[in-house]
VOMAR-42970 format. One record per residue (C-alpha): residue number from 1; x negated, y negated, z. Coordinates in steps of 0.001 Angstrom, whole numbers, padded with zeros to 6 digits. Example, Ala and Ser with C-alpha at 12.3 -4.5 7.8 and 13.67 -1.06 7.14 Angstrom:
2
{1, {-012300, 004500, 007800}}
{2, {-013670, 001060, 007140}}
This chain:
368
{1, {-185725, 070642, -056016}}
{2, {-184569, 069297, -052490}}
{3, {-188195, 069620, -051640}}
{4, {-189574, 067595, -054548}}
{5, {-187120, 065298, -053619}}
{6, {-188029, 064736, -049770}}
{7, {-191709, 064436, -051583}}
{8, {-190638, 061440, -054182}}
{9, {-188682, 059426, -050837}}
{10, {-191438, 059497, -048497}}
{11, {-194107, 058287, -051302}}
{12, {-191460, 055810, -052043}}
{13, {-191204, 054738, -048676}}
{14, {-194642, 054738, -048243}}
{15, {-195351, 052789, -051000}}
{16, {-192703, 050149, -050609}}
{17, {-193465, 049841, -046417}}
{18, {-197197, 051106, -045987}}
{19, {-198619, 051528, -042787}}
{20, {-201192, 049402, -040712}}
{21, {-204249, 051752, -038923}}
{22, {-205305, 050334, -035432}}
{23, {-207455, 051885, -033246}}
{24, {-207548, 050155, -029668}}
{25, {-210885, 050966, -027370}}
{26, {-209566, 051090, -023790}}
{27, {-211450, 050924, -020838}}
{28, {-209453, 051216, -017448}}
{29, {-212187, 052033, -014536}}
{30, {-209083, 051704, -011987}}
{31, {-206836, 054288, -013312}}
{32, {-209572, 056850, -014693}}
{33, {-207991, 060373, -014281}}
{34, {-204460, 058874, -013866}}
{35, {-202175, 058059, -016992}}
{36, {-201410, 054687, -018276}}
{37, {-198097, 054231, -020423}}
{38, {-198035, 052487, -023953}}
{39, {-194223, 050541, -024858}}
{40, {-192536, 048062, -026063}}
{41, {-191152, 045127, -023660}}
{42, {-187544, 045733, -022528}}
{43, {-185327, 045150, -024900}}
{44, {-181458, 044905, -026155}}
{45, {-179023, 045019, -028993}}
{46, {-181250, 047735, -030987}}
{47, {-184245, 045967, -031030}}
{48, {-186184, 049331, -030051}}
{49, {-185399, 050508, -033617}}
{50, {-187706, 047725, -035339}}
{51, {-190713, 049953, -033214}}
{52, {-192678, 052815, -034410}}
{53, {-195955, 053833, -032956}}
{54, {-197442, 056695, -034926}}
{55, {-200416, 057738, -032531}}
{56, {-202806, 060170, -033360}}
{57, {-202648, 062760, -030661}}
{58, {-205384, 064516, -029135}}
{59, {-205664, 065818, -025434}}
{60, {-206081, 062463, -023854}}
{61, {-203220, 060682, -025844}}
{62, {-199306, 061458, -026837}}
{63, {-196783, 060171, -028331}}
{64, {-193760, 059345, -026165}}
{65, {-189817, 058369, -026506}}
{66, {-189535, 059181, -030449}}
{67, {-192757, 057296, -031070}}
{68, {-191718, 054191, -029273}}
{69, {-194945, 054553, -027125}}
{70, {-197838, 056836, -026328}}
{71, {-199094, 058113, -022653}}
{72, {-202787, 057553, -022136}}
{73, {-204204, 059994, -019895}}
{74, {-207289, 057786, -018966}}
{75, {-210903, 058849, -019142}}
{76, {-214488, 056718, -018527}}
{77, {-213982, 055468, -022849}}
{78, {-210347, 055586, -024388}}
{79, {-209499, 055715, -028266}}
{80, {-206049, 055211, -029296}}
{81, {-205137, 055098, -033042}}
{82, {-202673, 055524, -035440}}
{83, {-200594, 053223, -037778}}
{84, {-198036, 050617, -037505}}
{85, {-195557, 049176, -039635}}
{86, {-196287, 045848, -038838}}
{87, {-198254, 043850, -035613}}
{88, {-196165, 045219, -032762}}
{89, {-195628, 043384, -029122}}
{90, {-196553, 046137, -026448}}
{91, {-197639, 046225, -022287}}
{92, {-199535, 048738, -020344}}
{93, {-197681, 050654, -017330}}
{94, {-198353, 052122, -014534}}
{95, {-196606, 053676, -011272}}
{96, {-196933, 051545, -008703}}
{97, {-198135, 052905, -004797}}
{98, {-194182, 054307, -003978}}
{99, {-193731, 055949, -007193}}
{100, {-190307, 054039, -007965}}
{101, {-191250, 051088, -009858}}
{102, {-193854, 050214, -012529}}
{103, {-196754, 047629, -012469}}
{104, {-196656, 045973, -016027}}
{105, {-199275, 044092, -017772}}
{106, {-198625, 040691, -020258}}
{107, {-197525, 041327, -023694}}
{108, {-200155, 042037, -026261}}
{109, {-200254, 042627, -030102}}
{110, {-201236, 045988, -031226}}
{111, {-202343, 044694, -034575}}
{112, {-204660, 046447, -037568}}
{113, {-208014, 046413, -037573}}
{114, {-210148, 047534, -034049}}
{115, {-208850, 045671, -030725}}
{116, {-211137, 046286, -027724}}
{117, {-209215, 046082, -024358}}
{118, {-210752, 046037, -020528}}
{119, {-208088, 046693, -017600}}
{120, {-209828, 045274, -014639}}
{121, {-207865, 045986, -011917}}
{122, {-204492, 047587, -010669}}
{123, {-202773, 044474, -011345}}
{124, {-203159, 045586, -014796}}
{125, {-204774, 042007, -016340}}
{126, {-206188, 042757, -019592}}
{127, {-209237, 041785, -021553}}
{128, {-209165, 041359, -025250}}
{129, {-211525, 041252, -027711}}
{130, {-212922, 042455, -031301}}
{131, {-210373, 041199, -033946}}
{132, {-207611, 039858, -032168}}
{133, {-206523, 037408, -034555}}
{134, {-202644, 038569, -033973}}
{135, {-202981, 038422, -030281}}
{136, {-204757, 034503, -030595}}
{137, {-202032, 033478, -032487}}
{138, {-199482, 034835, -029890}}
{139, {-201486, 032841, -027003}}
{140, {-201492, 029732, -029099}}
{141, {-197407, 030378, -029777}}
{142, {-196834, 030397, -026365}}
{143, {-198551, 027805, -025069}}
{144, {-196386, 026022, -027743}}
{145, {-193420, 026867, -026576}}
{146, {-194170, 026850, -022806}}
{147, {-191820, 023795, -022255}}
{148, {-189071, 025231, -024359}}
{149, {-188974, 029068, -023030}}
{150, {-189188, 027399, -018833}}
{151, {-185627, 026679, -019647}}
{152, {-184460, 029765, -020757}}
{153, {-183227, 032777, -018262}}
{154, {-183640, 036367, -019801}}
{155, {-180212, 038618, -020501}}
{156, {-178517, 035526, -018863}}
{157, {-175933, 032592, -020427}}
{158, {-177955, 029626, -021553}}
{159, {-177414, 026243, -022855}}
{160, {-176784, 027003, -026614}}
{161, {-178567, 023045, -026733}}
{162, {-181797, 024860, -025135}}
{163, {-182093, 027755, -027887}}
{164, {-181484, 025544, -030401}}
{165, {-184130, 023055, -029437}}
{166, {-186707, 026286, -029081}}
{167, {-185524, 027327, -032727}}
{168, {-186168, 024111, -034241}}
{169, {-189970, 024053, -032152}}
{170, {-190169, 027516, -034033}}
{171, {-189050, 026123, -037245}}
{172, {-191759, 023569, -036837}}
{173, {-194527, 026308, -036390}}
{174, {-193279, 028429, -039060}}
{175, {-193375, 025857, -041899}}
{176, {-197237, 025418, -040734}}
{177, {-197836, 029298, -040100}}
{178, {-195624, 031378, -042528}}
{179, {-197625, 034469, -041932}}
{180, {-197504, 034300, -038159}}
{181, {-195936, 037630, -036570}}
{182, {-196002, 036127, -033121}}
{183, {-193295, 034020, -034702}}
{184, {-191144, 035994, -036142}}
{185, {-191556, 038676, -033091}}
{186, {-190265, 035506, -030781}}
{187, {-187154, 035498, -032897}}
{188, {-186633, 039019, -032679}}
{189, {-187419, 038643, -028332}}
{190, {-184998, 035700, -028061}}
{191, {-181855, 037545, -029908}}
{192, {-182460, 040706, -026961}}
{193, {-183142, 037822, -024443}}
{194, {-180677, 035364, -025237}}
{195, {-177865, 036608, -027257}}
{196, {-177184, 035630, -031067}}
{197, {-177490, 032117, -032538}}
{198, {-177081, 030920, -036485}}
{199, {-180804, 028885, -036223}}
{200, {-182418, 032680, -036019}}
{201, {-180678, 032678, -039542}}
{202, {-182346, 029643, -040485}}
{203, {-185601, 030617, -039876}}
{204, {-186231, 033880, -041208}}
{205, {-186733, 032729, -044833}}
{206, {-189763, 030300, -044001}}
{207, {-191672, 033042, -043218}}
{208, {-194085, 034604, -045792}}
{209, {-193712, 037301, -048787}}
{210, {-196407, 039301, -046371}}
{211, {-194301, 039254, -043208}}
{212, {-191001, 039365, -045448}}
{213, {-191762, 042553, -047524}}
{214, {-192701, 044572, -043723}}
{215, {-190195, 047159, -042713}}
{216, {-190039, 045194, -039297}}
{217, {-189073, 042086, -040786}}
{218, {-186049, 043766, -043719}}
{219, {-184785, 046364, -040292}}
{220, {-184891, 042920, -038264}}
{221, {-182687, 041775, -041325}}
{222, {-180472, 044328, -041241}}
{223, {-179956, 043984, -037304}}
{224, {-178971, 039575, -037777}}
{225, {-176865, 040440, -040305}}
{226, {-174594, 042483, -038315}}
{227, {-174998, 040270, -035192}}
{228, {-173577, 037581, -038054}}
{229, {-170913, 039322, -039402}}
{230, {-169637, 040363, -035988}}
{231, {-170086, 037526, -034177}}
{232, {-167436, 034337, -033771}}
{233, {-166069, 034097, -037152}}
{234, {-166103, 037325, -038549}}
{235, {-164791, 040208, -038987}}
{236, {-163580, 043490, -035960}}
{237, {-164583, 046447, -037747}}
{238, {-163020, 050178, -037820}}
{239, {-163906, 052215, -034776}}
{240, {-163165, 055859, -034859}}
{241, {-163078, 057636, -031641}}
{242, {-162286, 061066, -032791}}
{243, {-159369, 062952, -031356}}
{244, {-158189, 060079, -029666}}
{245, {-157480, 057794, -032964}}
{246, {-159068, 054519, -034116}}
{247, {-158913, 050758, -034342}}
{248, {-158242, 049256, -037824}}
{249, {-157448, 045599, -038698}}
{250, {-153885, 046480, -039011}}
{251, {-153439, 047112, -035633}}
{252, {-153899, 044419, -034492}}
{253, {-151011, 042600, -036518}}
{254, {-148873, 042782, -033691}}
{255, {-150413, 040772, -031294}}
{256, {-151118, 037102, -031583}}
{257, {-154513, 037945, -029875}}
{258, {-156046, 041232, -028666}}
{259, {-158915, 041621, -025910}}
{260, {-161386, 044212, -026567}}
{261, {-162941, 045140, -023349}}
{262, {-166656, 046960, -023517}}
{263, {-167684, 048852, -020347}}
{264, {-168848, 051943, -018689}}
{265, {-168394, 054029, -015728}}
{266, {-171971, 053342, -014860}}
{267, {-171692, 049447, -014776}}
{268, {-170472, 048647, -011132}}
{269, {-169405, 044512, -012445}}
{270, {-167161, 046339, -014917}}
{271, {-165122, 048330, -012162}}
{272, {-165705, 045593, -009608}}
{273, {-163781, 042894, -011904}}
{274, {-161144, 045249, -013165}}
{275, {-158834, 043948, -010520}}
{276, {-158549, 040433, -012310}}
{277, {-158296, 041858, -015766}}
{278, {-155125, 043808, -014521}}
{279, {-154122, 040287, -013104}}
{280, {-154631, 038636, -016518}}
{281, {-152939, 041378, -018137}}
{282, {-149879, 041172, -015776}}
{283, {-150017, 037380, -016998}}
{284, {-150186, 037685, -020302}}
{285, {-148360, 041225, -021703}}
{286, {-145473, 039620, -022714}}
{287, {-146838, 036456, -024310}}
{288, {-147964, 038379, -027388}}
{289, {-151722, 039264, -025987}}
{290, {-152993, 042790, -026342}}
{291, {-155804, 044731, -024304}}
{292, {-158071, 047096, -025726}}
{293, {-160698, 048909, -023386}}
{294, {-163900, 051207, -024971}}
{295, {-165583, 052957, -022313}}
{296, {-169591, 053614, -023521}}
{297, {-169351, 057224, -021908}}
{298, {-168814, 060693, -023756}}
{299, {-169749, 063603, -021069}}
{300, {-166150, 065301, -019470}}
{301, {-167619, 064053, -016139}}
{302, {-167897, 060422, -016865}}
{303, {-164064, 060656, -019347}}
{304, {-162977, 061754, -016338}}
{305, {-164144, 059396, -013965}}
{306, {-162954, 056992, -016276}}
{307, {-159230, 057860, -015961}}
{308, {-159390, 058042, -012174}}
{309, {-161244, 054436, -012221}}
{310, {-158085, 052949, -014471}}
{311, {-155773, 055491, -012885}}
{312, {-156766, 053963, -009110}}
{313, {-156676, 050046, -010778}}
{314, {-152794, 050681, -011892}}
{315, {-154441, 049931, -015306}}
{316, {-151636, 050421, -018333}}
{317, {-153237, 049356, -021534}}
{318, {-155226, 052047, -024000}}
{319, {-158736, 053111, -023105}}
{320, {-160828, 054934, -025671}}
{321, {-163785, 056752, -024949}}
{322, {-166824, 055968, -027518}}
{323, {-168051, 059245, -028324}}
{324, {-169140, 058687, -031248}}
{325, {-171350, 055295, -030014}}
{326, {-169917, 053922, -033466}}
{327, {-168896, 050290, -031048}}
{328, {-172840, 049544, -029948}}
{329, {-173535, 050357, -033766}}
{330, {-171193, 048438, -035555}}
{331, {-171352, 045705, -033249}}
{332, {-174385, 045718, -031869}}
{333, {-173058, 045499, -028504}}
{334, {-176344, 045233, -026045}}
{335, {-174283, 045744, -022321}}
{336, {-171274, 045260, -020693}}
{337, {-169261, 044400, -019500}}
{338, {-168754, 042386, -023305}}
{339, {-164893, 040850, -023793}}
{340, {-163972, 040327, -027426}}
{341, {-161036, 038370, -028362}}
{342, {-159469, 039012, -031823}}
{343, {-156501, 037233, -033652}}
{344, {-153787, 038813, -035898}}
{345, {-156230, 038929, -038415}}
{346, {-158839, 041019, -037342}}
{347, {-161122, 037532, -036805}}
{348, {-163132, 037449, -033858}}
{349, {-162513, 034142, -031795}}
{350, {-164205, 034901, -029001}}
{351, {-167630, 036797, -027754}}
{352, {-168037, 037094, -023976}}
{353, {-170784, 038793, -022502}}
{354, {-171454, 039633, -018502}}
{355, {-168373, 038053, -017320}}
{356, {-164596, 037020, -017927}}
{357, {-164499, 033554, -016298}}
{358, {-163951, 031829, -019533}}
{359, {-161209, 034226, -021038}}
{360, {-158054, 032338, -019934}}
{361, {-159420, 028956, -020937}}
{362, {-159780, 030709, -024350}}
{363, {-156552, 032497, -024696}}
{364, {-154292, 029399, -023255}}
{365, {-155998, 027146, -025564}}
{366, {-155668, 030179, -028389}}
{367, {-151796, 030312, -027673}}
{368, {-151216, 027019, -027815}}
């Protein structure tokens, strides 16, 4: 019965989500009898979920990282195939001369059909050709936005006016091509790039029942929504760190406002700035403001280096460990060191990620 069961999902699945086939024809005379690598661009806030590469393996080709990507062990011709759930933005790799760092190549579209792409060199610039309708549309996006994205810095803060002006550009090209996946894949890019913003929400239904009804597009969904309902405005949710207890919306009816600091033994800003949050705590303990700290580590080791970090800062509010990871899940926290301010309530007022120099403007302003 369980069996017949696992049967009826995945033809369910299937049938509701079915898979693209691709098959890419690689040539790559510089790096014959060395391996090229297959991924997706680098990425945040669970955007590597939305990817999955099903490559058909033979002794030249694997799938790597839980079918994020493949490995290409390159010979004179190259065949990758396989199915995709949707047109998916990937790059080449390869090890550069020192072995420590990777040469990348520009972003293409692995997209149905047969795509026919030349590597020329070790600079990794690519050739495209066959039908590349996906990837033309991509070229033509860009060029679009060319003006738009020269203002915007990757994984840094940006003028919320500049993303806004890039989502109404998008908004433009979406009304005109509903079906593009370039498009909605640039929405998807600037939420890991930039951070969340409501226009991202305001664009996803122009786009058409084709692009709507892909498993990329409704996991995409799933992904805004919880940026949405986490974000300034909503709602802390429940974390559960085992052993060591929980956070619920009733505790933090005590406080007039509680700090949630996200961070991890690994990020040197974190430890570097803890001095000033101890400062800010000193200042504001007995003026009704709480601390919270999550650290995103579960080995003993790194628990452990954890207490003598707060142990050596004279730090004296609570720090849970996350080991169950339920904080990057629930609210799809992409780094740290991320400050979260949160009123009686349990409503978020504040979302501050990479640094704390706005935090006192925020809480004075809050208290008063």
């Amino acid at each position: 019965m369980k069996k017949t069961s696992q049967i009826l999902l995945l033809l369910i699945s299937s049938f509701v989500f079915p898979q693209k086939q691709f098959t890419i024809e690689l040539t790559a005379p510089a790096f014959e009898k060395d391996s090229l690598l297959l991924v997706p661009p680098s990425s945040s806030r669970n955007i590597l979920s939305l990817y999955n590469l099903n490559v058909q393996p033979d002794k030249s080709v694997s799938s790597i990282a839980n079918a994020k990507g493949a490995l290409i062990r390159i010979q004179p011709q190259n065949t990758i195939s396989g199915t995709i759930p949707c047109p998916l933005p990937m790059m080449f790799l390869a090890p550069k001369e020192d072995a420590k760092s990777f040469s990348q190549s520009k972003l293409f579209f692995i997209e149905e059909g047969l795509l026919k792409i030349k590597i020329n060199d070790q600079d990794l610039s690519l050739v495209l050709s066959g039908d590349a309708s996906v990837n033309n549309d991509y070229n033509t996006l860009k060029e679009y936005l060319l003006e738009a994205d020269g203002k915007l810095k990757p994984f840094e803060k940006n003028d919320p006016a500049d993303i806004e002006s890039k989502g109404k550009l998008l908004q433009a090209y979406i009304k005109k091509h509903p079906g593009s996946y370039p498009a909605f894949w640039e929405i998807v890019n600037d939420l890991s790039k930039y951070g969340f913003y409501k226009i991202y929400l305001n664009n996803l239904p122009l786009f058409s029942n084709k692009v709507k009804t892909s498993s990329c597009f409704k996991n995409f969904e799933k992904i805004l929504s919880l940026e949405n309902s986490t974000d300034v405005g909503g709602s802390f949710p429940e974390i559960n760190f085992g052993s060591e207890g929980k956070i619920t919306k009733a505790g933090f009816a005590d406080y007039k406002i509680t700090l949630v600091d996200y961070w991890s033994t690994a990020c040197k800003p974190c430890i570097q700035e803890l001095p000033e949050l101890v400062k800010m705590y000193e200042k504001y303990k007995d003026k009704g403001v709480n601390f919270i700290s999550i650290a995103d580590d579960r080995t003993q080791q790194r628990i452990d280096l954890g207490h003598k970090i707060f142990k050596e800062n004279k730090v004296l509010w609570k720090n849970y460990f996350d080991i169950n990871k339920e904080f990057p899940r629930k609210l799809n926290a992409a780094g740290y060191p991320l400050f979260i301010l949160v009123d009686r309530n349990g409503k978020i007022i504040s979302r501050e990620l990479g640094g704390q120099e706005n935090l006192e403007t925020i809480i004075e302003q809050y208290l008063k």
